[in-house]
Structures are given as structure tokens and as C-alpha cells.
C-alpha positions in Angstrom: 118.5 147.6 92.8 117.4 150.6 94.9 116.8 150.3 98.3 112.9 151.3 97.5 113.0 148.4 95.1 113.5 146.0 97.3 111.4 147.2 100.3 108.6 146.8 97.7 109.5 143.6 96.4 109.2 142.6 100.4 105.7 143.5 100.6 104.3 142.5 96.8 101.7 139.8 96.8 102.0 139.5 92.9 105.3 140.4 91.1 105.5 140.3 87.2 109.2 140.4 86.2 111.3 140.2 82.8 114.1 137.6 81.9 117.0 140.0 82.5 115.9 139.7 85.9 118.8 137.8 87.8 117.0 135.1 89.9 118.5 136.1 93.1 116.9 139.8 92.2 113.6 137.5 93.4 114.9 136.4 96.9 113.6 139.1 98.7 109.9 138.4 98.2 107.6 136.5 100.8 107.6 132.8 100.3 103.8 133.4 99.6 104.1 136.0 96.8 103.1 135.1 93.1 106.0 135.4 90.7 104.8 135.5 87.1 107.6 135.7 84.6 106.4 137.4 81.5 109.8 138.1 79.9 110.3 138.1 76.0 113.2 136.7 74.1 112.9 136.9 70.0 112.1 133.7 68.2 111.4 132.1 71.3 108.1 132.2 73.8 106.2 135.5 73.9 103.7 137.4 76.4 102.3 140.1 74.5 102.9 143.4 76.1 98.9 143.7 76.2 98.6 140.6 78.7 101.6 142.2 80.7 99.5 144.9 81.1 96.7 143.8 81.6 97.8 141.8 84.3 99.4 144.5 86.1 96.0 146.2 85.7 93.7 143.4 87.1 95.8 142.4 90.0 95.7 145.5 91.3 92.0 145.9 90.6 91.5 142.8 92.3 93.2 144.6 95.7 96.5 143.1 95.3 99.7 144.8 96.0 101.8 144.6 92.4 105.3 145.0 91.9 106.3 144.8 87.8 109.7 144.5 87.9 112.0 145.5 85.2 115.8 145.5 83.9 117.2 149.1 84.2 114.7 151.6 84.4 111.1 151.0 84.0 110.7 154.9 81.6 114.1 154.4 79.7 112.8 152.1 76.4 111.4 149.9 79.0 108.0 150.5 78.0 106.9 151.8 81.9 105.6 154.6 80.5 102.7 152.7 78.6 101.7 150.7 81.5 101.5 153.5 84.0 99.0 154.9 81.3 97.2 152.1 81.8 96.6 152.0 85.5 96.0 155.5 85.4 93.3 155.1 82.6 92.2 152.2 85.3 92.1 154.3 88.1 94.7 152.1 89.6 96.9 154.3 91.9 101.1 153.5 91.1 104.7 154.5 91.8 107.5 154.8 89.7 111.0 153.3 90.9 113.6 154.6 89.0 117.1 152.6 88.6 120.5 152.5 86.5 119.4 152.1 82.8 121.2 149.9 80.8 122.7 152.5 78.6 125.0 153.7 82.0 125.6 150.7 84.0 126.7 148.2 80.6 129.2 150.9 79.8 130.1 151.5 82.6 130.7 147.6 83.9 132.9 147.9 80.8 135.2 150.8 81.9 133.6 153.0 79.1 132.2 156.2 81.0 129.5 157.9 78.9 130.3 161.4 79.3 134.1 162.7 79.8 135.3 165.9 79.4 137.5 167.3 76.4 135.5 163.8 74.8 131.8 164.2 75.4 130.0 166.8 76.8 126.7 165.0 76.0 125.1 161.9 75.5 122.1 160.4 73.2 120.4 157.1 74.0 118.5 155.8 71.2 116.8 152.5 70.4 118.4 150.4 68.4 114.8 148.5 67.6 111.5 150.3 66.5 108.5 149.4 67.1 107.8 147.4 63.6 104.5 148.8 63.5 105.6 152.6 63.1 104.9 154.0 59.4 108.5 155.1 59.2 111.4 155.5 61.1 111.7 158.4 63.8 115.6 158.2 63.9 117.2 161.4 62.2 120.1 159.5 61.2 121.9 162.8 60.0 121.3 164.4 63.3 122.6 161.6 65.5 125.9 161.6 63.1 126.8 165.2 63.6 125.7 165.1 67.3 128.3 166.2 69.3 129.4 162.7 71.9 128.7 159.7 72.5 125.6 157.6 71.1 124.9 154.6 73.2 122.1 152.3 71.4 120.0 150.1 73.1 118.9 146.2 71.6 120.7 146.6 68.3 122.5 144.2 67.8 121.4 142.9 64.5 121.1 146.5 63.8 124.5 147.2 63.5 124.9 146.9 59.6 122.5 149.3 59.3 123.3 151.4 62.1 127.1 152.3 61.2 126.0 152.8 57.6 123.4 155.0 58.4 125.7 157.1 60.5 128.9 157.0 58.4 126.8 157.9 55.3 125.9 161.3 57.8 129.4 161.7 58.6 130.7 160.3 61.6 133.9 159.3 60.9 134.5 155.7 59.9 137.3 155.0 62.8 135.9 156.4 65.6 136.1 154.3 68.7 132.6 152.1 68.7 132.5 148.9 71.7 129.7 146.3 72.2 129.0 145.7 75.8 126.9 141.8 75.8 125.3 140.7 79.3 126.4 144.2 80.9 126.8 143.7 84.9 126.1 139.9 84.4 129.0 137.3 85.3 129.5 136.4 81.9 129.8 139.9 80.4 131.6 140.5 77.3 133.0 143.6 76.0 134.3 144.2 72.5 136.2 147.9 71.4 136.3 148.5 67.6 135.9 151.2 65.2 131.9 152.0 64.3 133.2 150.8 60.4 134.6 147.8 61.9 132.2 146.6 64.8 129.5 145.2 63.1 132.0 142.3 61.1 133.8 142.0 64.8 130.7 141.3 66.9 129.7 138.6 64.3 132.7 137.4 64.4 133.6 137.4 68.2 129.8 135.8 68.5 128.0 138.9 70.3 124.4 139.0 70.9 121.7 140.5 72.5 121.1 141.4 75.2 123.9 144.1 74.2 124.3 148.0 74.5 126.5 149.9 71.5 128.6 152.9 72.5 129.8 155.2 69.5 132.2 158.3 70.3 135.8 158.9 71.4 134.8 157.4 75.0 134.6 153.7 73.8 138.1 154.0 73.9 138.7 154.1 77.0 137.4 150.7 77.4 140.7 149.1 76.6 142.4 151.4 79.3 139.5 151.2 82.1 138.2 148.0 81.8 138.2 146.5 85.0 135.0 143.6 85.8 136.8 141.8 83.1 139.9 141.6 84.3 139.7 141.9 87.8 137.3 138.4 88.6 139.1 135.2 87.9 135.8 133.3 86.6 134.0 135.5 84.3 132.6 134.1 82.0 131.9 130.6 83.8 128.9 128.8 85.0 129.1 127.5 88.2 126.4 125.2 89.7 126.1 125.2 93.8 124.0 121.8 95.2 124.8 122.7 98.8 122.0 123.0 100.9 119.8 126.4 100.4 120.7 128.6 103.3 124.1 128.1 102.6 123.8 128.0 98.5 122.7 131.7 98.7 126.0 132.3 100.4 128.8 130.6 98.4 126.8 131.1 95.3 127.0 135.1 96.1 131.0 134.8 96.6 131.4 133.5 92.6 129.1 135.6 91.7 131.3 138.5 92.9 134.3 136.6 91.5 132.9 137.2 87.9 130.9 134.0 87.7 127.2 133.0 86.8 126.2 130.6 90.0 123.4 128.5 89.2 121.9 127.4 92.5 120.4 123.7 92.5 120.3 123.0 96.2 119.9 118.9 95.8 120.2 118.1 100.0 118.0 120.5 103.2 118.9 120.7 106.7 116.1 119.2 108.7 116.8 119.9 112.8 116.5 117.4 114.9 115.1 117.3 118.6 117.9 117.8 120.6 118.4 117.4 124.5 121.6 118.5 125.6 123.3 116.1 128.0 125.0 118.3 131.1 128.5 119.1 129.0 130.5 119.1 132.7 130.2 116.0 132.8 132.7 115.3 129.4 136.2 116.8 128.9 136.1 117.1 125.2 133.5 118.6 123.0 133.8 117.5 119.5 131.9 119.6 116.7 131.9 118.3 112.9 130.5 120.4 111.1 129.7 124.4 110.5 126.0 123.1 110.8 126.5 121.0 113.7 128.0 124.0 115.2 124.9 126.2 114.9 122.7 123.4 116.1 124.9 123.0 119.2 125.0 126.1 119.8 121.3 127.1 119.0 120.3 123.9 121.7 122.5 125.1 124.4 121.0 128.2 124.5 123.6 130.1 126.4 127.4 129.8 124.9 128.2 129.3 129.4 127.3 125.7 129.2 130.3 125.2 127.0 132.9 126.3 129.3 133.8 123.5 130.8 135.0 120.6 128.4 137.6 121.2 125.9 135.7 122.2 122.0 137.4 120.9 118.9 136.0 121.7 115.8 136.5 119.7 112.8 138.4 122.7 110.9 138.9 126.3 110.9 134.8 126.7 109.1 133.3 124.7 112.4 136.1 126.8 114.6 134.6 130.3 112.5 130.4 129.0 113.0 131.5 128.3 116.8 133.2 131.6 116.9 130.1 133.8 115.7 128.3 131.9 118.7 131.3 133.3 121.4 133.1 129.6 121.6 136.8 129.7 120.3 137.8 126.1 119.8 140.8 124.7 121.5 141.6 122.2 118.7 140.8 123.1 115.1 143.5 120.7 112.8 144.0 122.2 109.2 142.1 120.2 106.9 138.1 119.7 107.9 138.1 115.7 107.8 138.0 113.5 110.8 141.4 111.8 110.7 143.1 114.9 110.6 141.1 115.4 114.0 142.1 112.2 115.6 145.3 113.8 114.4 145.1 116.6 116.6 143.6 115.1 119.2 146.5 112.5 119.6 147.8 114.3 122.4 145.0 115.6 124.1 144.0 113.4 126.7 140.0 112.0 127.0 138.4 110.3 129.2 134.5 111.1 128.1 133.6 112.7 124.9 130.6 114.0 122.9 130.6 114.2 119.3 128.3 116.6 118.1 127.3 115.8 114.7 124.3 114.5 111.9 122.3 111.8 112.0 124.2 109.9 109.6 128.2 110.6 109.6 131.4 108.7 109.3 132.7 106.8 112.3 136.0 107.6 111.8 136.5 110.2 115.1 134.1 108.0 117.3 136.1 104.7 117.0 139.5 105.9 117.5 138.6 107.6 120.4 137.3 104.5 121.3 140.5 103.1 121.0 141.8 104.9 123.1 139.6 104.0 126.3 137.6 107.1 125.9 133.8 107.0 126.9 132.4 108.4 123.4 128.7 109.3 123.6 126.9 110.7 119.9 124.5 113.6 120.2 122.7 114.1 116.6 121.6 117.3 115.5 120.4 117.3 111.9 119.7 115.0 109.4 120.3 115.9 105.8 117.5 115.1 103.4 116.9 115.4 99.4 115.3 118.5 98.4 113.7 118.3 95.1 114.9 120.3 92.1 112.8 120.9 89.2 113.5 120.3 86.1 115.1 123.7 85.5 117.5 123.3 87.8 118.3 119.7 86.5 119.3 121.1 83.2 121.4 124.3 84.3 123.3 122.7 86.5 123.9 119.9 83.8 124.8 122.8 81.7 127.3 124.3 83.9 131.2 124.9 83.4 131.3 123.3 86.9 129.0 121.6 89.5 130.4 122.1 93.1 129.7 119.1 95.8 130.4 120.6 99.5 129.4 117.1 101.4 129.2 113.4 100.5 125.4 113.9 100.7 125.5 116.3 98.4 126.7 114.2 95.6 124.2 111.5 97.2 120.8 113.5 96.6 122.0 115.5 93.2 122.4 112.6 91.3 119.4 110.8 92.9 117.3 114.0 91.7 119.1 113.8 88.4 118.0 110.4 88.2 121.1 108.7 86.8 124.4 109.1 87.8 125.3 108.7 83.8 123.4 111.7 83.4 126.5 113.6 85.6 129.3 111.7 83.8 127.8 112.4 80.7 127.9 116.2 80.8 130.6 118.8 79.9 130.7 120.3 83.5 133.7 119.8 85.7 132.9 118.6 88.4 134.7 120.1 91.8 134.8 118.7 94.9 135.5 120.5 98.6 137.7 117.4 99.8 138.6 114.2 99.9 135.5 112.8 101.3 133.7 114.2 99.3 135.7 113.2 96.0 135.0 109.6 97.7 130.9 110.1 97.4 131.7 111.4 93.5 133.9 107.8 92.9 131.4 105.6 94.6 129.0 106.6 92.0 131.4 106.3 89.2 132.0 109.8 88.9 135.4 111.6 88.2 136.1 114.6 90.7 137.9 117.1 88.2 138.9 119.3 91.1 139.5 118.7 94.6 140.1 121.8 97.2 143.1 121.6 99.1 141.3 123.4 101.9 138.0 121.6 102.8 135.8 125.0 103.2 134.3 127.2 100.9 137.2 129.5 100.8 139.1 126.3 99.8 137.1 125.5 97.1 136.7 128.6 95.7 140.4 128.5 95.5 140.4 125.4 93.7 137.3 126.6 91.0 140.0 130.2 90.4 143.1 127.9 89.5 141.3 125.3 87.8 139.2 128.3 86.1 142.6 129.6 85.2 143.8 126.8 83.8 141.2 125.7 82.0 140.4 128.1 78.6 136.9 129.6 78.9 134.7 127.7 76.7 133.3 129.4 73.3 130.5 130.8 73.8 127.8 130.4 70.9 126.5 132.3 68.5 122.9 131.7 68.7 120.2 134.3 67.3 119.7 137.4 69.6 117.0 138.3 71.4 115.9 141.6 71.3 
């Protein structure tokens, strides 16, 4: 998305988008916007393009500021065109945002560069799907066969019978290099190179569907030697569900995203701060943070990172030690794995006499007792409670659906399958289920569920680890043939 786009998506009050809009395109818009999804899919639920546009239209005539936001760009087949015609026959006052159409970025995503010298010195883009109300056809089939590069066709995918017979019967050659690019740019993108006499029996066979752009010329080719999305992200092609909490979802579910995968975020639990007054920390010699959380609350209460320069600060593991770095604090004790008793572990040798544990509401009093038990004065200061945040039933069934559903806290299991409603519901499904540690796995056995992967490192990074090998040794599931959408 452009720059522009987004600014404008900042300020729209109303904004009308399609369903190749990723869902995280929407983040930008105020919490108070309207989002009205009037995407198409064939066989399934329609908005007739009039309504679309007469929506645009009457929103904006009722003084509202309207963004309609479109896959690729709005005057390449995107039908853009018509409904600027119809503010301006309104009087409604627009501008045009131009972005990466389709016909460039698929390709491209796919290693396949539209225009090479000494192989293309031109390109054609041309529908793959008429409007069915035409007379007749306005493709000169001849002329696109003897056009000299590459032809990249947009929503044709059950057009592809007809399409390479109509252009081998012209006279481009039978083998030339022909690929099928399906979800261009999309985690699960899938790229298929053939000949244009062999690609439409291969993309029924290798189950390829709309949304998908054709290339035909001597530059589809080079998709076998340039590919490099594919290859280069360790979990295309998989769904991954995040229920952590939502200002962290965005965050990890970004990170798959860029690893090839399609994150579904169902954020099951919320962060509610608590009121917090800050006892005077010179008066304890040891600081204990447990969480990356905890650590922002501490350090948002204190106010000024000086009050913590007295005491020793341990964090809980080397995510706490990173939060409490951003706020100017480097921890003195941070073990290797984030659970308590590997902190009793590294505090073994540090000597206590008064200590404040910095944590939730409601925690494990694993660190708390054996500092205990060692004489230590141990006083709790909570921060945060975490909550159940509602998921719709949308959410419910896509993360259900998912290859994996991640679980970053014990909570997090606690609230997903309360908003689930039935922890047989989880057990039931096909997703694996992964699990940031040991804790955690805990949470997914006390409600009878089997943790299918458990990270190694209890952080993010660590469990993104764990989804990659686990991804890697686990074959990607078939994906189905299902009628395409154009």
C-alpha cells in the first residue's frame, strides 16, 4: 500500500473494501470508522457493483469522508474507472490512488519479471473474464497471439481451456513458457510454470484457482530460476492462528506473516492495567519482573527508569530483560528459559533479604515461596490482570481452521477455549496446536488438550522457532480444489 493510501485510510469515516483486502490492510483506520465489506466471490454472496456504487456515492453526499478500497489498482480491471464516473456525474469531488496491479506484483512475487530484454520488450494485460453482458467478445485473439511478449491475464482461471486454444490456433507456439501465479503476495501463494499447451491440465491438476494471474511468453521461465517468496519463507503455505493478547497479536502475527505464513489473529485474552502505587524500590535489594508486560507496566508506573537504580532487577527471561531494556533498565539476572524455577535457579546465589515481585494479578507462586524459603521478606506488587476478550464467530472458525493455533500464556489457552465454548471443540480440529513453553503446555493438558509443539525458548522468537521446524517437518497440507472465484 502507498503511503497516500494509508494516510487516507487514517482519516476515512466510511471505508468500502473488497475480499482480497488482507485484514491487517484495515488496521490503520480510526476505531470509529465504518468498514463495509462489499467484496464478490463467484457462486457465493454478492453486492452488486450498482450498490457499491451507490454507496460510495451517498456517503459522500451525506458529508462523509469515503475511502473505497481496492486490490491492486483501482483503473487496472478494477472497475475504478466506472465509479469515479459516478461521483463525477454526482458532483462528488474524488481522488485516484494508484498502486501495484496484480498483473506486476503476482509475477513478480513469483520471480517471473514482466518485461526482460532480448525476451520481452512489451507487455499486454488483458482480462481473462468479460463482462457476460457484452454482445461479443472484444479480445482479438489473433492479435494477442502474434503480439510480440509476454501476455499476463487477469481472473482466468477457468478460462484457460479456452484461452491457450484460442491463442495456439493464432500461432503462439504450443511450448512456450506459460506459469499460474494463485494468491500472488499472499502467504499461501502458489506458483505453477508450464507450457501455454500444457497449463491448463496442470492447474487442474495441481488444484489452482482464482484468485490467479496467467503469464504467457518466454519470461514465465524464469520463474523456475528466480523464484524466491517460495523458497525463501519456511511456512508458506500454512495457517497460523495467534490468541495472544491484541497489542501483541499484531506483532508476532506480522513476524509469520513475513515468514511466508497466513496469521489468523483471534486474540482470546486483553491486558486490563491495574492501579498501581509503587512502593519506594530502596527500600528492597531485588527487583523481580515476570513478564514482558509486567515490565512495561513497571516501568510505565515508575515514571522515571532512576527509581530503579538501586535494587538488583531480574527479569524472568531474555523477552522481560529486552521490554526492560527499551525502558533504559538492563537486568542483572535474566536465566535462559522464561519460567520461574529457572529464576529461583539464578537467583540461588544471589543473596535477598527484601524482594518485590512485579507481576499480574493472578500468577504462579513458584518464585514468591522459595524466596520465602529462604528468609527473604517477599512483598507482590500487581500490575495487570488478564481478561477474556470476546471473539466473534469468525474468528472461532479460522482459527479452528488453522494449520496451527499458537498459545503464548496459560491464560491464553484458559480464555480461547472458554470463547470456543468446549474444549472438545480444540481437540477435535486438525490444527496443531503450539505451545511457547512448558507452562503453558501445562494450561493445554489441564484441559485435555495435546500440545503438538512446545518452544524450546519460551519467547516469541522461540516459538517461531518451534512453528519453522515443526512446519518443516510436517508436509503442507493439500490444499483443495474448490470452485474459483472470479
Amino acid at each position: 500500500m502507498t503511503v497516500r493510501a494509508l494516510e487516507l485510510l487514517e482519516s476515512a469515516d466510511v471505508v468500502l473494501f473488497d475480499k482480497l483486502i488482507p485484514a491487517d490492510a484495515l488496521d490503520g483506520c480510526r476505531p470509529d470508522a465504518e468498514l463495509v465489506d462489499v467484496g464478490k466471490i463467484g457462486g457465493g454472496k454478492q453486492v452488486p457493483q450498482e450498490h457499491t456504487t451507490a454507496l460510495v456515492v451517498q456517503h459522500a453526499l451525506d458529508g462523509r469522508s469515503v475511502v473505497r478500497l481496492k486490490g491492486g489498482d483501482p483503473f487496472v480491471f478494477g472497475r475504478g474507472g466506472e465509479e469515479a464516473q459516478a461521483c463525477r456525474a454526482a458532483g462528488v469531488p474524488f481522488e485516484v490512488v494508484p498502486a501495484v496491479t496484480s498483473g506486476v506484483a503476482a509475477p513478480a512475487y513469483a520471480g517471473i519479471p514482466v518485461t526482460q530484454r532480448r525476451l520481452a520488450p512489451a507487455v499486454a494485460f488483458v482480462t481473462g473474464h468479460e463482462d457476460p453482458a457484452k454482445p461479443e467478445t472484444q479480445v482479438d485473439w489473433p492479435a494477442l497471439a502474434a503480439f510480440p511478449g509476454t501476455l499476463v491475464f487477469y481472473m482466468g482461471v477457468k478460462q484457460l481451456p479456452r484461452i491457450s486454444e484460442q491463442l495456439i490456433a493464432g500461432g503462439r507456439p504450443a511450448e512456450q513458457p506459460a506459469a499460474i501465479v494463485m494468491r500472488g503476495t499472499f502467504g499461501d501463494q502458489r506458483s505453477l510454470v508450464a507450457t501455454l499447451g500444457t497449463l491448463p491440465q496442470r492447474a487442474v491438476e495441481e488444484g489452482m484457482r482464482a484468485p490467479a494471474i496467467t503469464v504467457i511468453g518466454d519470461v514465465a521461465a524464469l520463474g523456475d530460476e528466480l523464484a524466491w517468496l517460495e523458497q525463501a519463507r519456511p511456512l508458506a503455505g500454512r495457517t497460523i492462528a495467534v490468541t495472544r493478547a491484541r497489542a501483541q497479536a499484531s506483532a508476532l502475527a506480522g513476524r509469520l506473516r513475513a515468514l511466508g505464513a497466513t496469521a489468523v489473529e483471534a486474540p482470546a485474552i486483553r491486558i486490563e492495567p491495574l492501579p498501581v502505587t509503587v512502593p519506594a524500590l530502596q527500600e528492597f535489594d531485588l527487583v523481580c519482573v515476570t513478564s514482558p508486560n509486567g515490565a512495561a507496566r513497571l516501568l510505565e508506573s515508575v515514571r522515571d527508569a532512576r527509581a530503579l537504580a538501586g535494587p538488583r532487577i531480574a527479569a524472568i527471561g531474555p523477552g522481560t530483560a529486552r521490554a526492560l531494556r527499551a525502558g533504559g533498565i538492563e537486568a542483572d539476572v535474566v536465566p535462559p528459559r522464561s519460567i520461574a524455577e529457572s529464576l529461583v535457579e539464578a537467583l540461588r546465589e544471589v543473596p535477598v533479604t527484601r524482594a518485590l515481585i512485579a507481576r499480574a494479578e493472578e500468577a504462579r507462586d513458584v518464585l514468591p515461596d522459595a524466596l520465602r524459603e529462604r528468609g527473604a521478606e517477599v512483598e507482590i506488587l500487581p500490575l495487570y490482570r488478564t481478561v477474556a476478550e470476546p471473539l466473534d464467530d469468525a474468528a472461532r472458525t479460522a482459527a479452528l481452521d488453522a494449520d496451527y493455533i499458537t498459545f503464548t500464556s496459560a491464560s491464553s489457552v484458559r480464555f480461547f477455549v472458554e470463547a470456543v465454548g468446549d474444549a472438545a471443540l480444540v481437540a477435535g480440529c486438525s490444527a496443531r496446536l503450539a505451545s511457547i513453553g512448558p507452562v503453558t503446555s501445562e494450561a493445554l493438558r489441564a484441559h485435555g488438550l495435546t500440545p503438538h509443539v512446545e518452544a524450546t525458548q519460551h519467547d516469541p522468537d522461540g516459538l517461531i522457532a518451534a512453528l519453522v521446524a515443526d512446519a518443516g517437518a510436517v508436509a503442507v497440507p493439500p490444499q483443495g480444489v474448490a470452485d474459483p472465484p472470479e
